[in-house]
C-alpha positions as a printed NumPy array, in Angstrom:
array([[ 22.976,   8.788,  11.035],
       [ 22.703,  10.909,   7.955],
       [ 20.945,   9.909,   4.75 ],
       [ 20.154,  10.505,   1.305],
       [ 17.432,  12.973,   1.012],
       [ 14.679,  11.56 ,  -0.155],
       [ 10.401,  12.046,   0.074],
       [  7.514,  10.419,  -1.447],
       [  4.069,  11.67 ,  -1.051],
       [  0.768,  11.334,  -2.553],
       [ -2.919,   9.492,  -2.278],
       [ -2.117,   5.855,  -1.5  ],
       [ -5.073,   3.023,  -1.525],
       [ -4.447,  -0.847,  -0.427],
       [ -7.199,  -3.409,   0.428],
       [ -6.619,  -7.089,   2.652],
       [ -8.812, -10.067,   3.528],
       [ -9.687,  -8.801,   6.787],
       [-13.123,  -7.134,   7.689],
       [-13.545,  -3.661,   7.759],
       [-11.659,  -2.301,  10.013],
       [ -9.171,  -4.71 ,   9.75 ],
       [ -7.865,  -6.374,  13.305],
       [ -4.355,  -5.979,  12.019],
       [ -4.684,  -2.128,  12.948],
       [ -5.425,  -2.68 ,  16.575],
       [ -2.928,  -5.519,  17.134],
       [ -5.564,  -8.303,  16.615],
       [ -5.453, -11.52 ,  14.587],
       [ -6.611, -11.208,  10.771],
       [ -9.821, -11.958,  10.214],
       [ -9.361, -14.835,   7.776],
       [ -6.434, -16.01 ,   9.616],
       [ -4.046, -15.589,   7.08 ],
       [ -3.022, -12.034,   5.333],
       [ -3.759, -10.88 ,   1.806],
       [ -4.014,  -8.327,  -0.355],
       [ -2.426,  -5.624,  -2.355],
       [ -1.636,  -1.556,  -2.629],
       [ -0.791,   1.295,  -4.549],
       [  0.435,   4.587,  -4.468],
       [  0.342,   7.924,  -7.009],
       [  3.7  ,   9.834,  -6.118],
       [  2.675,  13.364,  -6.981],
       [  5.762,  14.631,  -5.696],
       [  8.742,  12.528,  -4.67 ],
       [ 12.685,  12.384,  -4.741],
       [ 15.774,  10.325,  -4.129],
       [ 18.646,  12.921,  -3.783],
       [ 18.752,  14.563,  -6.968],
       [ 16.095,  12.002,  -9.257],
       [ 12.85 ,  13.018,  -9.465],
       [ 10.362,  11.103,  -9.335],
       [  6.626,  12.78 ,  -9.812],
       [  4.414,  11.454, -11.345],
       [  5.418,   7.797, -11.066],
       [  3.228,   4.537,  -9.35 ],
       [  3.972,   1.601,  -7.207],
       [  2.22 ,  -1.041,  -6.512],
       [  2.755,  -4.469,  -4.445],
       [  0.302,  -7.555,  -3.777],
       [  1.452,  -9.791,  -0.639],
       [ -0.041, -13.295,   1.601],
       [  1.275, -13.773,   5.118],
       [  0.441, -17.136,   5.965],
       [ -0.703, -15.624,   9.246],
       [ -0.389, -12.564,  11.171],
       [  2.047, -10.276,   9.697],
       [  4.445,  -9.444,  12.976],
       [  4.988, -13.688,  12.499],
       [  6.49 , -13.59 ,   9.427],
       [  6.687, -15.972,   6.277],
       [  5.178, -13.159,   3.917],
       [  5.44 , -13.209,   0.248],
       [  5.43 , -10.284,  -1.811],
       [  5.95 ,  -8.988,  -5.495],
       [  6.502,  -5.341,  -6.232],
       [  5.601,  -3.409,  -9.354],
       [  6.512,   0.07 , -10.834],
       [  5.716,   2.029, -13.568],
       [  7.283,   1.005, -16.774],
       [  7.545,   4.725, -17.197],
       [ 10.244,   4.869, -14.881],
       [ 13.738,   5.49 , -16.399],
       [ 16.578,   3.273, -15.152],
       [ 17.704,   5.968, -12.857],
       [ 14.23 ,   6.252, -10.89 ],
       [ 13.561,   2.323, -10.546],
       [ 17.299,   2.004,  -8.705],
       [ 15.85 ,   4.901,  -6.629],
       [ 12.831,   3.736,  -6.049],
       [ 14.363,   0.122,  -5.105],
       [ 16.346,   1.875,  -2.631],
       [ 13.209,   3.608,  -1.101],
       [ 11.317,   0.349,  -1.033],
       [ 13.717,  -1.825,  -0.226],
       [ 14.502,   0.116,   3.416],
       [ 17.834,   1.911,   1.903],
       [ 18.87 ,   5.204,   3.252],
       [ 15.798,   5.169,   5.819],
       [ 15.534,   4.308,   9.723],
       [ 14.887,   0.773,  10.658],
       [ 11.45 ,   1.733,  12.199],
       [ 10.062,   2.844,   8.787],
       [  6.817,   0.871,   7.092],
       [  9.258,  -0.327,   4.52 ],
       [ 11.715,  -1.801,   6.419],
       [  9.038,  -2.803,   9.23 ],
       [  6.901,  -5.024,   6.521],
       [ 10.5  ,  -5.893,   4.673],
       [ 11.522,  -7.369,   8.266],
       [  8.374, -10.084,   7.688],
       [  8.762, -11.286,   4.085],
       [ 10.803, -14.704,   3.307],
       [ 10.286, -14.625,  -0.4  ],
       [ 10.309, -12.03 ,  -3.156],
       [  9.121, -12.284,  -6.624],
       [ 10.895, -10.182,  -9.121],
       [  9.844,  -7.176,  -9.586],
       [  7.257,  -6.479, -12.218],
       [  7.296,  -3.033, -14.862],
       [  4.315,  -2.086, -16.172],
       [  1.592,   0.629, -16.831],
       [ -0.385,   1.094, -14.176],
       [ -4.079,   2.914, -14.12 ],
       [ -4.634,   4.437, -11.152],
       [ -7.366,   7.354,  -9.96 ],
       [ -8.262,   8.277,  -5.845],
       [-10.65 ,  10.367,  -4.146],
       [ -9.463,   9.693,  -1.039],
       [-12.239,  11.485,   0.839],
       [-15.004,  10.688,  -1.484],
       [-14.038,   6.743,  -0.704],
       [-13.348,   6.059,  -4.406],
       [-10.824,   4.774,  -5.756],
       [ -8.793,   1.831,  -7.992],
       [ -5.83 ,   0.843,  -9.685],
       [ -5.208,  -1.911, -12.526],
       [ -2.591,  -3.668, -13.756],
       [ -3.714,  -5.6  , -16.697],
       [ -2.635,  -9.423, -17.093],
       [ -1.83 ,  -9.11 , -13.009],
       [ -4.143,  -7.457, -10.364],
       [ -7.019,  -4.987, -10.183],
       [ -8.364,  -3.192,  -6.754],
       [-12.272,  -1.283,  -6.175],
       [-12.343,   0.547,  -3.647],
       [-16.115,   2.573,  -2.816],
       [-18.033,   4.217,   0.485],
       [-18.944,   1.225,   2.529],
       [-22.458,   0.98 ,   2.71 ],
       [-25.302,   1.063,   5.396],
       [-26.977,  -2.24 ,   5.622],
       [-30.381,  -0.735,   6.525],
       [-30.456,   2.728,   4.504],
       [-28.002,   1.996,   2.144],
       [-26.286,   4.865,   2.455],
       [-22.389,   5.957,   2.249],
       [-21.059,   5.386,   5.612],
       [-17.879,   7.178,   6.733],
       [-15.555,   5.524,   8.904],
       [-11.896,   6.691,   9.659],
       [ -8.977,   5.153,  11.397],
       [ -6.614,   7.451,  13.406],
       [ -3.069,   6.242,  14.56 ],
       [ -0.844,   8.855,  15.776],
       [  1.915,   6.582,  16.192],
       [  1.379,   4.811,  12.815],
       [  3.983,   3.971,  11.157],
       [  1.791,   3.652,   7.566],
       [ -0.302,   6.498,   8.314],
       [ -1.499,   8.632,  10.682],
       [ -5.174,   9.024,   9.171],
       [ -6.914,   6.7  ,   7.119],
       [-10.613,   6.648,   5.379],
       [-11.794,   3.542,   5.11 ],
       [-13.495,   2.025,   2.387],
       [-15.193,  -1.698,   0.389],
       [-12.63 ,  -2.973,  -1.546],
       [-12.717,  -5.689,  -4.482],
       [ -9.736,  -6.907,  -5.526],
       [ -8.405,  -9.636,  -7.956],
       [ -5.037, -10.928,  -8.38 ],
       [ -3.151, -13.426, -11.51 ],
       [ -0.301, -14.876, -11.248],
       [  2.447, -15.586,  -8.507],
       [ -0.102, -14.637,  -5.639],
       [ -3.848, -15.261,  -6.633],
       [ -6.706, -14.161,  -4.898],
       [-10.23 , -12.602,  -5.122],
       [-12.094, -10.499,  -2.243],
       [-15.093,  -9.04 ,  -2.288],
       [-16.146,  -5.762,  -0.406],
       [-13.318,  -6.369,   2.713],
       [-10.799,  -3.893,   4.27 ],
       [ -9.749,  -0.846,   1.814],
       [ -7.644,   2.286,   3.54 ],
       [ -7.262,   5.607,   1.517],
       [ -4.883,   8.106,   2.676],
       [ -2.447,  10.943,   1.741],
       [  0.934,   9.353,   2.267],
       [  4.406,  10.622,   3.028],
       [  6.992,   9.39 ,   3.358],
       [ 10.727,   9.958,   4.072],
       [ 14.096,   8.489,   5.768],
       [ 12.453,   8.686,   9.324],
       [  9.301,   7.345,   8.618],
       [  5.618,   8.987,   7.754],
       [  6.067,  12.966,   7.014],
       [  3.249,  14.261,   9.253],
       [  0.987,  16.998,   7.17 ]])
């Protein structure tokens, strides 16, 4: 089937309630039981046929009441109040599963979600270091994500950890990291030092864009 052109790539962070590592990844149970957390993602270069979109951000915070493949999620998605009228219909297209094969990460967590929140515009503060394990994103009045090296309980050193999927359908290589995160509003939560993933995402109508 043919579709609308389209790519999105750039560093991407997100952070859950599961412990480092996060179960979830190797088709275990979440750690907590239930599923929480939120994302975000700088696209440095990205388009939807012939709209551009560098330069813009989108972010989403979610709860599964359990493990994700079981459904029930909630979710509420935010872009960049930057974006011109054009680029959010675009990028609701992207992230709603339009123009993109079924197996894709969009339309894979879409498949799981029973309730949506409108959507949310707004600026949004975001910086990544994806190898140096640093990294954030804020959304004032709504949610705000830490993300540093985890840390050796002994030496106290950065320790580097890395999770490697060659199937993924998220990514294919992720650093992992301590994340903090806070949310207001529709979803609330607070986390301290849990599961955080930094990686160089990309993304297209077949799925992840290997680099």
């Amino acid at each position: 089937m043919a579709y609308v052109d389209w790519q999105i790539k750039g560093p991407k962070i997100g952070a859950c309630s599961c412990d480092y590592g996060c179960p979830c990844e190797f088709n275990g149970k979440p750690s907590e039981g239930l599923c929480e957390g939120l994302e975000c993602m700088l696209i440095e270069e990205g388009w939807f046929g012939d709209v551009r979109l560098d330069g813009l951000k989108v972010a989403a915070v979610y709860r599964w009441p359990g493990p994700v493949h079981e459904g029930g999620g909630t979710v509420q998605g935010f872009i960049d109040v930057s974006a011109t009228e054009e680029q959010r219909e675009a990028l609701f297209k992207i992230l709603g599963g339009e123009e993109q094969e079924p197996t894709t990460v969009f339309n894979i967590y879409g498949s799981t979600i029973a309730k949506e929140f409108d959507p949310v515009f707004a600026p949004i503060e975001f910086h990544c270091d994806v190898e140096g394990r640093n990294a954030g994103f804020h959304i004032a009045g709504h949610m705000k994500l830490d993300v540093e090296p985890i840390l050796n309980p002994v030496t106290g050193a950065a320790h580097r950890a890395l999770i490697l999927l060659p199937e993924g359908f998220e990514f294919r290589r992720a650093e992992m990291g301590s994340g903090t995160f806070t949310a207001q509003g529709a979803l609330e939560m607070h986390r301290e030092q849990r599961y955080a993933a930094l990686w160089n995402a990309a993304y297209g109508p077949h799925g992840v864009i290997d680099a």
